[in-house]
C-alpha positions as YAML, in Angstrom:
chain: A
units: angstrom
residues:
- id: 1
  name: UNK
  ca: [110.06, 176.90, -40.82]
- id: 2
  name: UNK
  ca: [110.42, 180.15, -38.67]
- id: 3
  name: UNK
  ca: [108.71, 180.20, -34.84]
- id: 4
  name: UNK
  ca: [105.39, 181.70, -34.58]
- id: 5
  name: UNK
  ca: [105.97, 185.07, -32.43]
- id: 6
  name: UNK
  ca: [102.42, 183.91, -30.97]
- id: 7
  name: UNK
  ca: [101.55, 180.59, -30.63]
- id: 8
  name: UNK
  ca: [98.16, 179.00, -30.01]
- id: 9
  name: UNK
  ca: [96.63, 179.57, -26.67]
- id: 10
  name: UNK
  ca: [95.84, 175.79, -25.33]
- id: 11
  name: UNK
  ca: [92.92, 174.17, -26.02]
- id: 12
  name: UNK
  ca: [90.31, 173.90, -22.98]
- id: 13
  name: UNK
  ca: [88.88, 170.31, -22.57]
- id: 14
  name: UNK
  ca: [85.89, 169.62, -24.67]
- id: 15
  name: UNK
  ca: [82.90, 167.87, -23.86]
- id: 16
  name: UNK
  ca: [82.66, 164.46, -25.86]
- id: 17
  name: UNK
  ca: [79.67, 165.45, -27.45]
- id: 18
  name: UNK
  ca: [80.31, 168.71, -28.58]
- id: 19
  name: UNK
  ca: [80.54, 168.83, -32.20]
- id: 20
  name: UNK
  ca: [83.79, 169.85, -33.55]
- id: 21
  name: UNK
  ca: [85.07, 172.04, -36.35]
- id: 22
  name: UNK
  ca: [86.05, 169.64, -39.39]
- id: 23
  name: UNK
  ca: [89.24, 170.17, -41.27]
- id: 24
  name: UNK
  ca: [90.33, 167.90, -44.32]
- id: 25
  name: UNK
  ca: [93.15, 167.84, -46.42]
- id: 26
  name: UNK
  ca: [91.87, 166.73, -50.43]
- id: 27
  name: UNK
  ca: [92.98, 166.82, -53.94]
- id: 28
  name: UNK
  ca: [96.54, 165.32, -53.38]
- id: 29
  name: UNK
  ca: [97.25, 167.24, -50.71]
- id: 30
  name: UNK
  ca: [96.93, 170.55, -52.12]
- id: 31
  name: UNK
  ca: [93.86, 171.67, -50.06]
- id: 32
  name: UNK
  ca: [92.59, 172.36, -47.33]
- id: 33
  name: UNK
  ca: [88.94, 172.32, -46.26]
- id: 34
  name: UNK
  ca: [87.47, 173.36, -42.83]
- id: 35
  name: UNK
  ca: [83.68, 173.57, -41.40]
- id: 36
  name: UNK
  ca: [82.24, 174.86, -38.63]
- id: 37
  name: UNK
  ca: [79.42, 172.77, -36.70]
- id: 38
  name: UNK
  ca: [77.19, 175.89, -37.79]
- id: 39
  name: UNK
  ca: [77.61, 174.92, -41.53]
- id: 40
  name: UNK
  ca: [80.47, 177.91, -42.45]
- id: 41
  name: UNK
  ca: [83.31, 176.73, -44.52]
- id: 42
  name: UNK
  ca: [86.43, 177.81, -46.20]
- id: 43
  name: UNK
  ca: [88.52, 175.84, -48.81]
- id: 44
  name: UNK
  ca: [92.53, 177.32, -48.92]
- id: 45
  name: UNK
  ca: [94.75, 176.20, -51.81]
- id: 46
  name: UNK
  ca: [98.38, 175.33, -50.52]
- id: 47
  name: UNK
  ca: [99.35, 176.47, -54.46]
- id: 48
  name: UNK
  ca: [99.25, 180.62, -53.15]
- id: 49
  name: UNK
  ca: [97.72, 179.77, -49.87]
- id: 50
  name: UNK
  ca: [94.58, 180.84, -51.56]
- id: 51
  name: UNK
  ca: [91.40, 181.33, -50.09]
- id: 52
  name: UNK
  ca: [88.91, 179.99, -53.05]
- id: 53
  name: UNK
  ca: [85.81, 179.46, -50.99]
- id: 54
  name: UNK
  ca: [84.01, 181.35, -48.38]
- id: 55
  name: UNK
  ca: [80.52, 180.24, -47.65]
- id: 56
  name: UNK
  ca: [77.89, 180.82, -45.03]
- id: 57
  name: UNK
  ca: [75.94, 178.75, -42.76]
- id: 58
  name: UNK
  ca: [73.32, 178.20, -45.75]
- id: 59
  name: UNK
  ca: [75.82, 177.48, -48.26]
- id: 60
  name: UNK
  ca: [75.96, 180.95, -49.87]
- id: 61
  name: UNK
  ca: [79.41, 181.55, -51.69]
- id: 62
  name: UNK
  ca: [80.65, 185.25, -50.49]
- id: 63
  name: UNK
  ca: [83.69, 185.27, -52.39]
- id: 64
  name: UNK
  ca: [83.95, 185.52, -56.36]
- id: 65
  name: UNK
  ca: [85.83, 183.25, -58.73]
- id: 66
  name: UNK
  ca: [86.69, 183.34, -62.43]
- id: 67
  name: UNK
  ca: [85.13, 180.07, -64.34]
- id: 68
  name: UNK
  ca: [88.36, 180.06, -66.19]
- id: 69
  name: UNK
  ca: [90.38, 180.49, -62.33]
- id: 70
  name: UNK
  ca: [93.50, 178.06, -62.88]
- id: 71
  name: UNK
  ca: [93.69, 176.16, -59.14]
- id: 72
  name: UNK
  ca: [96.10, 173.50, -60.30]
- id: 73
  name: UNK
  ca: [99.18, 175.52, -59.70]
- id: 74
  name: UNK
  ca: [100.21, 176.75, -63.13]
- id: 75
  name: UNK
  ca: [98.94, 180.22, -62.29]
- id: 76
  name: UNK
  ca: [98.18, 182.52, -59.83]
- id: 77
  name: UNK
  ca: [94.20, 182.23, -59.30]
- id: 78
  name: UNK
  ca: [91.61, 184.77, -60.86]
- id: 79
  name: UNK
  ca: [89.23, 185.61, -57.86]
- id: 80
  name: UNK
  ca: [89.21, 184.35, -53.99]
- id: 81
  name: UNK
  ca: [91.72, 185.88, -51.97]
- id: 82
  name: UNK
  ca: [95.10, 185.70, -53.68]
- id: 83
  name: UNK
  ca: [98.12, 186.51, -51.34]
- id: 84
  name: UNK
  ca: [100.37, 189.52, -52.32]
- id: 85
  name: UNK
  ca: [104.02, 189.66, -51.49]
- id: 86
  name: UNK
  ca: [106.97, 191.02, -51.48]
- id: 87
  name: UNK
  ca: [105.76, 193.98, -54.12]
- id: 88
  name: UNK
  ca: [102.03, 195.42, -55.13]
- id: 89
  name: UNK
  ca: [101.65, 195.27, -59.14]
- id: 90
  name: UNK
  ca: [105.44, 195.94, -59.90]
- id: 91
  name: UNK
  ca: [108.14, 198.11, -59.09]
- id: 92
  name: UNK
  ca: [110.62, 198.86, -61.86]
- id: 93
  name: UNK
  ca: [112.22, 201.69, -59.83]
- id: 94
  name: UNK
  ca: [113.06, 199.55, -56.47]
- id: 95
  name: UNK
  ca: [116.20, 197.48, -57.36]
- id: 96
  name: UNK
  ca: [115.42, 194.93, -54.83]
- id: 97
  name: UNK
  ca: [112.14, 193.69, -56.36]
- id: 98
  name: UNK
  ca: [112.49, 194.97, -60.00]
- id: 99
  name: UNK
  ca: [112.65, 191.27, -61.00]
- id: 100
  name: UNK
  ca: [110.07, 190.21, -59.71]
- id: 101
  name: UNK
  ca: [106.68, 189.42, -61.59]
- id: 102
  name: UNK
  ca: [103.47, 191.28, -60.76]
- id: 103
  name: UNK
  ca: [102.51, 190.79, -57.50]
- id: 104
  name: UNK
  ca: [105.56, 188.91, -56.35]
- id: 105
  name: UNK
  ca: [105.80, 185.50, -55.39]
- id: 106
  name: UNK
  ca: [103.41, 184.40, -52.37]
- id: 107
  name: UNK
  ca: [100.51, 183.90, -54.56]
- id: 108
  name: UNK
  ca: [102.48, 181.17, -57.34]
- id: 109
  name: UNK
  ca: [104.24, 179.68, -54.50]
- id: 110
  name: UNK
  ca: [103.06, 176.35, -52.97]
- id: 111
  name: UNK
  ca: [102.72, 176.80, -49.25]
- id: 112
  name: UNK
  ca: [103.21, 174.69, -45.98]
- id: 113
  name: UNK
  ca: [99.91, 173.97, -44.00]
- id: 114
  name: UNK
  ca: [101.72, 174.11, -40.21]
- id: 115
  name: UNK
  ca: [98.19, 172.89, -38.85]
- id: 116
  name: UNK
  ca: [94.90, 174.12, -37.08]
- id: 117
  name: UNK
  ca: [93.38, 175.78, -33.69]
- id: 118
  name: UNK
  ca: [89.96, 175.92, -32.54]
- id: 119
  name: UNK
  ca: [88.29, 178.27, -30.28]
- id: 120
  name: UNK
  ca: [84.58, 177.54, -28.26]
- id: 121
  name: UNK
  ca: [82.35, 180.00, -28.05]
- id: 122
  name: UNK
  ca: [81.85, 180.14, -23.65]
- id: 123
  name: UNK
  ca: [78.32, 181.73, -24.04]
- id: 124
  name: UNK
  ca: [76.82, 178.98, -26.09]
- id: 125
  name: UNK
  ca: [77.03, 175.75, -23.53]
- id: 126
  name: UNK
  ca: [77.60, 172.48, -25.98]
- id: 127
  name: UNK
  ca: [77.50, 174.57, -28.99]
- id: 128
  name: UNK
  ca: [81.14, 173.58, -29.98]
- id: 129
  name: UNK
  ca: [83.99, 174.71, -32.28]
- id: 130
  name: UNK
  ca: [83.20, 179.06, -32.66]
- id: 131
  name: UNK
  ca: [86.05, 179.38, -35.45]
- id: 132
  name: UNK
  ca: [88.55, 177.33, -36.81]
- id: 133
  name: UNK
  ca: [92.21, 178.97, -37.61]
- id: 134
  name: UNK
  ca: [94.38, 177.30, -40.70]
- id: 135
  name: UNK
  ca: [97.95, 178.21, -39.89]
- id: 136
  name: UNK
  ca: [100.39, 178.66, -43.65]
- id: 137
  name: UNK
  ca: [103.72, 178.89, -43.78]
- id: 138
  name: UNK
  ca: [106.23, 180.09, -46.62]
- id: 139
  name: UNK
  ca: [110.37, 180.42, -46.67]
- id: 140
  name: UNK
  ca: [112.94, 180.43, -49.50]
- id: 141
  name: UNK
  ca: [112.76, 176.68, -49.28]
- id: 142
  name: UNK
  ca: [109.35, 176.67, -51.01]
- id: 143
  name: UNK
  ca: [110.36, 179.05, -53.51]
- id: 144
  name: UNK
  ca: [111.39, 178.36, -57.45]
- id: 145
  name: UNK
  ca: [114.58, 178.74, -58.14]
- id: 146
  name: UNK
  ca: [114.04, 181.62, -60.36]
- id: 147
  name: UNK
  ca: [112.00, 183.42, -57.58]
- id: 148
  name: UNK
  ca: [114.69, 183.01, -55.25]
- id: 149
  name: UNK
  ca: [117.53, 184.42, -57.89]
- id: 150
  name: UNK
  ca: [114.77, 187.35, -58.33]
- id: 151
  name: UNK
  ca: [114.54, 188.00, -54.29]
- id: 152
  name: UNK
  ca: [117.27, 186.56, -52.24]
- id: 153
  name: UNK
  ca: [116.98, 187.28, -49.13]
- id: 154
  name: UNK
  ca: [115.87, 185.38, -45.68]
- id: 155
  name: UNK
  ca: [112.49, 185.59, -44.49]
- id: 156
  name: UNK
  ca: [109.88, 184.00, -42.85]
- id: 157
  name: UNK
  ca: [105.93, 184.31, -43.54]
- id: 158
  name: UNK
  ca: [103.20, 182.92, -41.49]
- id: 159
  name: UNK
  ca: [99.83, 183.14, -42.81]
- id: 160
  name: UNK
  ca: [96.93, 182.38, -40.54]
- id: 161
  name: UNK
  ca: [93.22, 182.22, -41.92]
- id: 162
  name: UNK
  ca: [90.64, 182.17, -39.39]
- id: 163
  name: UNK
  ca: [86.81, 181.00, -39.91]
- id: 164
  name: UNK
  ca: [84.49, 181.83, -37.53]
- id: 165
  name: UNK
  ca: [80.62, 182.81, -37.41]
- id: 166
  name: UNK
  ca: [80.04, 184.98, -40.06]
- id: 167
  name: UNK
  ca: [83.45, 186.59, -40.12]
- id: 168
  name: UNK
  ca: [86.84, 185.65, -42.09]
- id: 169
  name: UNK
  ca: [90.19, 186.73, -40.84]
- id: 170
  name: UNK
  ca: [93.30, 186.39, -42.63]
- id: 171
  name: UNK
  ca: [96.58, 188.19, -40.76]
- id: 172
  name: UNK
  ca: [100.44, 187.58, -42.04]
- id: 173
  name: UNK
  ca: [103.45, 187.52, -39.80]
- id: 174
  name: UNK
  ca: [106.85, 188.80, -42.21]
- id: 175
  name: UNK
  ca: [110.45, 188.13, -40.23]
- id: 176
  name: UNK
  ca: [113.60, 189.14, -41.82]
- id: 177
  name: UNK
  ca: [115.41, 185.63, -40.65]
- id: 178
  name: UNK
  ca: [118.98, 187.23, -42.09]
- id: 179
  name: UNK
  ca: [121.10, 189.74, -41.28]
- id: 180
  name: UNK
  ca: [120.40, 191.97, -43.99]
- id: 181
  name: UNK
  ca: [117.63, 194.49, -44.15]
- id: 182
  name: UNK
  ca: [114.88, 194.16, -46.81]
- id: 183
  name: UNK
  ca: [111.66, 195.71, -47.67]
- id: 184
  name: UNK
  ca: [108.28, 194.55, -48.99]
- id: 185
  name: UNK
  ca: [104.65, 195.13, -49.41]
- id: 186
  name: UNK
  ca: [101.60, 192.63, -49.20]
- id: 187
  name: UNK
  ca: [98.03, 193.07, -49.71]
- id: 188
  name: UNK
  ca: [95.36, 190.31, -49.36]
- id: 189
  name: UNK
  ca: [93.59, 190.90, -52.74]
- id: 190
  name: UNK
  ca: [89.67, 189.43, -51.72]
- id: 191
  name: UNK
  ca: [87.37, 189.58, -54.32]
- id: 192
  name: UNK
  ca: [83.62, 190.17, -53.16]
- id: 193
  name: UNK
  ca: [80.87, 188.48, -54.72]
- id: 194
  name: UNK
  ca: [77.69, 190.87, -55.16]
- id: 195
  name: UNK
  ca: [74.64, 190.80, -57.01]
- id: 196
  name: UNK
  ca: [74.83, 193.88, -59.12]
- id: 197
  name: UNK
  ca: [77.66, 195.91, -59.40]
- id: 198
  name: UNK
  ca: [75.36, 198.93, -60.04]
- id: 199
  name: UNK
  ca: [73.70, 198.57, -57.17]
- id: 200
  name: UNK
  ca: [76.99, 198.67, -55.11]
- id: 201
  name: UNK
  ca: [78.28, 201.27, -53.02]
- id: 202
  name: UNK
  ca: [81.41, 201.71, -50.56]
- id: 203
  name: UNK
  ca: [81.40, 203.36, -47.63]
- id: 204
  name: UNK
  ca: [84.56, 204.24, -45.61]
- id: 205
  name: UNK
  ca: [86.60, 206.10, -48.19]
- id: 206
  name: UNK
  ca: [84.88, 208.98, -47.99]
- id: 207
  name: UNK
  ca: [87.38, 212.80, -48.02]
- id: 208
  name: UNK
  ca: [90.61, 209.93, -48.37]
- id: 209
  name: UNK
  ca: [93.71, 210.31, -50.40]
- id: 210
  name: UNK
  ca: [93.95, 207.86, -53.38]
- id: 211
  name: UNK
  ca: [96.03, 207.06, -56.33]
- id: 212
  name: UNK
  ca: [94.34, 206.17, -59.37]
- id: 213
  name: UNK
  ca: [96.04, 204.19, -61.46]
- id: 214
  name: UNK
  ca: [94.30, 204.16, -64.64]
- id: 215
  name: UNK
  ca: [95.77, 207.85, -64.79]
- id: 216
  name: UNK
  ca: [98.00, 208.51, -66.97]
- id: 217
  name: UNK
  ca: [100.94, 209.54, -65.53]
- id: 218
  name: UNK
  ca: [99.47, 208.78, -62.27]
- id: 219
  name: UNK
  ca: [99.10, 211.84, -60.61]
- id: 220
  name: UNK
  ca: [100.52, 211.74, -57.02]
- id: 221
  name: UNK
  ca: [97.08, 212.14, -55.02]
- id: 222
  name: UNK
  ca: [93.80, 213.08, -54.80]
- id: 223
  name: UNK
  ca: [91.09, 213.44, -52.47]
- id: 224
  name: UNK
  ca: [87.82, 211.55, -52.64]
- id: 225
  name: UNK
  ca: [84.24, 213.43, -52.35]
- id: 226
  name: UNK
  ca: [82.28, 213.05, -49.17]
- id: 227
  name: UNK
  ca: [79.90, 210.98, -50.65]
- id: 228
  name: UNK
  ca: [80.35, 206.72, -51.21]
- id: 229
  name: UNK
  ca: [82.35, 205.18, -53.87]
- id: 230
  name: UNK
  ca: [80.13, 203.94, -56.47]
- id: 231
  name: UNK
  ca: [81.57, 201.56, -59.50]
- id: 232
  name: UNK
  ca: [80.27, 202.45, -62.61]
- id: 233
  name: UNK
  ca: [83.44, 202.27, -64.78]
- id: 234
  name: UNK
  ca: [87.13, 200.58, -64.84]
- id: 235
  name: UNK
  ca: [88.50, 201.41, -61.25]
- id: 236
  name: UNK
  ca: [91.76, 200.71, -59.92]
- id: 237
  name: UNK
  ca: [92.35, 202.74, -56.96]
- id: 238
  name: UNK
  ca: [94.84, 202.98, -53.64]
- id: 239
  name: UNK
  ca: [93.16, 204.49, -51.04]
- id: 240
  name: UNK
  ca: [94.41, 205.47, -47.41]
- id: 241
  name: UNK
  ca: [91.01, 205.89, -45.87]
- id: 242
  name: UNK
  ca: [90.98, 208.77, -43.95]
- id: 243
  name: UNK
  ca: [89.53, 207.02, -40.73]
- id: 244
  name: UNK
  ca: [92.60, 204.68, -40.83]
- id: 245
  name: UNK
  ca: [92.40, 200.67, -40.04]
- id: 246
  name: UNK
  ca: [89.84, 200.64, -37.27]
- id: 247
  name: UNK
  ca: [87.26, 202.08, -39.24]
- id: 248
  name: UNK
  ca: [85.48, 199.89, -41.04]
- id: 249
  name: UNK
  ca: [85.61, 199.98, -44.77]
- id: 250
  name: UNK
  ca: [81.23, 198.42, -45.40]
- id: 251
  name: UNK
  ca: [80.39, 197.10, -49.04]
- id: 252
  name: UNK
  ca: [76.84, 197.96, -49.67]
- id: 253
  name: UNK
  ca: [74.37, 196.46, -52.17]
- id: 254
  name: UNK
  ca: [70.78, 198.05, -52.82]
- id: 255
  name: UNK
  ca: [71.47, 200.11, -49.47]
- id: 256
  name: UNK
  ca: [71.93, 197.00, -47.41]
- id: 257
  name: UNK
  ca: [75.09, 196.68, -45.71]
- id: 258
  name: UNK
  ca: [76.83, 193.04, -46.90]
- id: 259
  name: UNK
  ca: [80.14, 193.01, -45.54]
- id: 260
  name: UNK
  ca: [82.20, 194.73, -43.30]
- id: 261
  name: UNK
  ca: [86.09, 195.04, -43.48]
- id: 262
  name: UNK
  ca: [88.54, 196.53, -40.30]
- id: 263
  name: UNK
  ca: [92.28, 196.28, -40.54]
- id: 264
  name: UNK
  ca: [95.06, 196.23, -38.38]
- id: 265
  name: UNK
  ca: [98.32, 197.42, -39.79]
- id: 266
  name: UNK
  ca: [97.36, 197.43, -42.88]
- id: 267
  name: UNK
  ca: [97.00, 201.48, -44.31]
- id: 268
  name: UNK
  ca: [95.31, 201.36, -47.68]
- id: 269
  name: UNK
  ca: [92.54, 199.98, -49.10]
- id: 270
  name: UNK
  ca: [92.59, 199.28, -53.35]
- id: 271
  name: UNK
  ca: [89.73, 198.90, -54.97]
- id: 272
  name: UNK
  ca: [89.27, 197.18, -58.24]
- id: 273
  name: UNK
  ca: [86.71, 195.97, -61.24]
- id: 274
  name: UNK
  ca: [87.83, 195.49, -64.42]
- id: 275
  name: UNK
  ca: [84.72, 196.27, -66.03]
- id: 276
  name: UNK
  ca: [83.70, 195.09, -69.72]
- id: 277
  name: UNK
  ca: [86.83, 196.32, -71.66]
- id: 278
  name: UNK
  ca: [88.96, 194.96, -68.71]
- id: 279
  name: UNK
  ca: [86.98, 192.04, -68.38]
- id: 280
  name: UNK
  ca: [87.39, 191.25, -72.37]
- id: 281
  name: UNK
  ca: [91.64, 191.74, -72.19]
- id: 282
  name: UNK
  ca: [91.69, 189.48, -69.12]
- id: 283
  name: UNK
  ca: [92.31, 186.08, -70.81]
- id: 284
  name: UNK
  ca: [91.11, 184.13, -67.19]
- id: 285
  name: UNK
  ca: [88.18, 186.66, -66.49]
- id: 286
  name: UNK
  ca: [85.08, 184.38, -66.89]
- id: 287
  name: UNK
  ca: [82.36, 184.89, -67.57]
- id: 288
  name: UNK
  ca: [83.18, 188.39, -69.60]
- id: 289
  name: UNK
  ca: [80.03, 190.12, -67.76]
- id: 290
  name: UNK
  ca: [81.36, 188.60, -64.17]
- id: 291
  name: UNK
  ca: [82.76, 192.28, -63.83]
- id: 292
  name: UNK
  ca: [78.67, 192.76, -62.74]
- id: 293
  name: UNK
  ca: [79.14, 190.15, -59.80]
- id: 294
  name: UNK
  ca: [82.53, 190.75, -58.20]
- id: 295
  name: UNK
  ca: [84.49, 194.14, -56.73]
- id: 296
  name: UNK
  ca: [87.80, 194.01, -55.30]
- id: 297
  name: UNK
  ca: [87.99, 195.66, -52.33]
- id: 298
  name: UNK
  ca: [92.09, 195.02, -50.95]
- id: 299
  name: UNK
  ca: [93.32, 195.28, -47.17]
- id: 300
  name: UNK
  ca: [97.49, 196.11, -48.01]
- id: 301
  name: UNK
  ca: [100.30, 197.92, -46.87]
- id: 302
  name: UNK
  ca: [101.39, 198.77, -50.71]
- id: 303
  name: UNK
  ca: [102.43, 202.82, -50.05]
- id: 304
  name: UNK
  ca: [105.95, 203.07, -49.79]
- id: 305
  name: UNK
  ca: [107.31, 200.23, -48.40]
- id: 306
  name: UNK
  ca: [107.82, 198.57, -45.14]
- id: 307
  name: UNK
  ca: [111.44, 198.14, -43.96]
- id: 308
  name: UNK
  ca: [112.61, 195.01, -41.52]
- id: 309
  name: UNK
  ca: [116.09, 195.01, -40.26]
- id: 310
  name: UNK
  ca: [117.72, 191.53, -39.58]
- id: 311
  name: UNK
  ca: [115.80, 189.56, -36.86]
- id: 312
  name: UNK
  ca: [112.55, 192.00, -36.95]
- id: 313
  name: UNK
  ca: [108.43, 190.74, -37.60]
- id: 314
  name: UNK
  ca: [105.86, 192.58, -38.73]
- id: 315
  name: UNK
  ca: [102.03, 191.94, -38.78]
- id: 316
  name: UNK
  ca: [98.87, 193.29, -40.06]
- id: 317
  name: UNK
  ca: [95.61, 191.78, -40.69]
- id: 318
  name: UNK
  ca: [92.43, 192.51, -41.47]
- id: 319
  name: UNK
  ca: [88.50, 190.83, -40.09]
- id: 320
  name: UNK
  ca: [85.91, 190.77, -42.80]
- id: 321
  name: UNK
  ca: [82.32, 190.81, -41.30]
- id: 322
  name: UNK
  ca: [79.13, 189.24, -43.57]
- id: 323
  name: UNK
  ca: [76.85, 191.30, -42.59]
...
């Protein structure tokens, strides 16, 4: 597997009694499980690296997940936070990754869980583990055969999910490990549970250039209105917010601010619901009115492409706030 550019800072001695983030490995080794002494808790498929629970301190579920969500490796999973690389949708027109299926390969790949890191929160005395980071790892050795044929080329990809007090961070590290110079996009595609879809609004997009891609042809931009993005029909829509990554992009329900979502390298935002006639055509969308419970709201660097010569890293992130 490649180096991490940044490795873990050490560990500070811990008092014996503090309690201890708890990470487990289950269901034949193909996931991982970690929770915080607070009660928070993530589950990760190594099948995609797959982030298919997110809960709060009381147990609340913040991400969404179709009933009919395959997690046993035959498909890429419906809902979570399903990993996106080397191409966004797909890209008949760019030789390199014309092959590939939608999406590329990171999310139908099994993955390599390279271990864990703890933080402590230094203005709670005793309190214990603050966050929890699960370290993933993927190279051409995990890959198919067939996804190798479709993309051969050297690389490197270190995935690093982080759990802490109300807050989820997932960041990737890409190295070209060759000599040859490739390209790619990624995209962490996190679907949002919410109570009412017509009660949501999203704020951060505002006067932004966005593709919609339910146009037909796809015109090449257009500028949102001033106002929030409400869903109230079939959206599928790249955004480069006009604030860029370090202004937060806030899902809203009834008025009430529920999460929060700032970026770091990582220039567009795509938002997605499938609604009822999407929902209906989506074979592993269940239930067919979960459309009403779920928006897609995607941290990615999917416009244009991102170029690595042999030898270079790139990394981008983003830190998603429950508010």
């Amino acid at each position: 597997m490649v180096d991490r550019p940044k490795k873990p800072s050490a560990l500070s001695a811990t008092p014996g009694l503090a309690p201890q983030a708890q990470v487990t490995i289950s269901h034949s080794n193909n996931r991982v499980s970690a929770v915080l002494p607070t009660g928070e808790s993530i589950e990760v498929l190594l099948f995609g690296a797959t982030i298919i629970s997110w809960k709060d301190a009381k147990g609340g579920e913040k991400l969404w997940v179709s009933g009919k969500a395959k997690t046993d490796g035959t498909k890429a999973v419906r809902g979570g936070v399903p990993v996106v690389f080397p191409v966004f949708g797909t890209a008949p027109d760019h030789a390199a990754t014309s092959k590939l299926p939608q999406h590329g390969f990171a999310r139908t790949s099994r993955w390599e869980f390279l271990g864990k890191s703890t933080s402590e929160s230094s203005s709670i005395s005793g309190s214990g583990d603050d966050s929890v980071k699960l370290d993933f790892g993927l190279s051409p050795s995990n890959l198919s055969e067939g996804s190798r044929k479709a993309w051969p080329f050297e690389f490197g990809l270190i995935y690093s999910v982080t759990l802490g007090r109300g807050i989820l961070s997932t960041s990737m590290v890409v190295r070209n490990e060759g000599d040859e110079a490739w390209e790619f996009q990624t995209l962490m595609h996190t679907y949002f549970r919410v109570a009412d879809i017509a009660k949501v609004e999203i704020t951060g997009l505002e006067s932004s250039q966005y593709l919609d891609k339910l146009t037909t042809p796809i015109p090449s931009t257009a500028t949102s209105p001033s106002a929030s993005l409400k869903i109230a029909a079939q959206t599928d829509r790249v955004y480069s917010p006009a604030g860029g990554p370090e202004v937060p992009v806030v899902i809203k329900e009834g008025g009430k601010e529920t999460f929060s979502i700032v970026r770091d390298n990582l220039n567009e935002i795509v938002v997605w619901n499938p609604w009822e006639a999407g929902a209906k055509a989506t074979a592993d969308f269940e239930p067919k009115d979960g459309y009403k419970e779920m928006v897609c709201v995607e941290a990615g660097a999917v416009k244009g492409w991102v170029k690595l010569e042999g030898g270079e890293s790139w990394e981008g992130g983003q830190v998603v706030t429950a508010l």
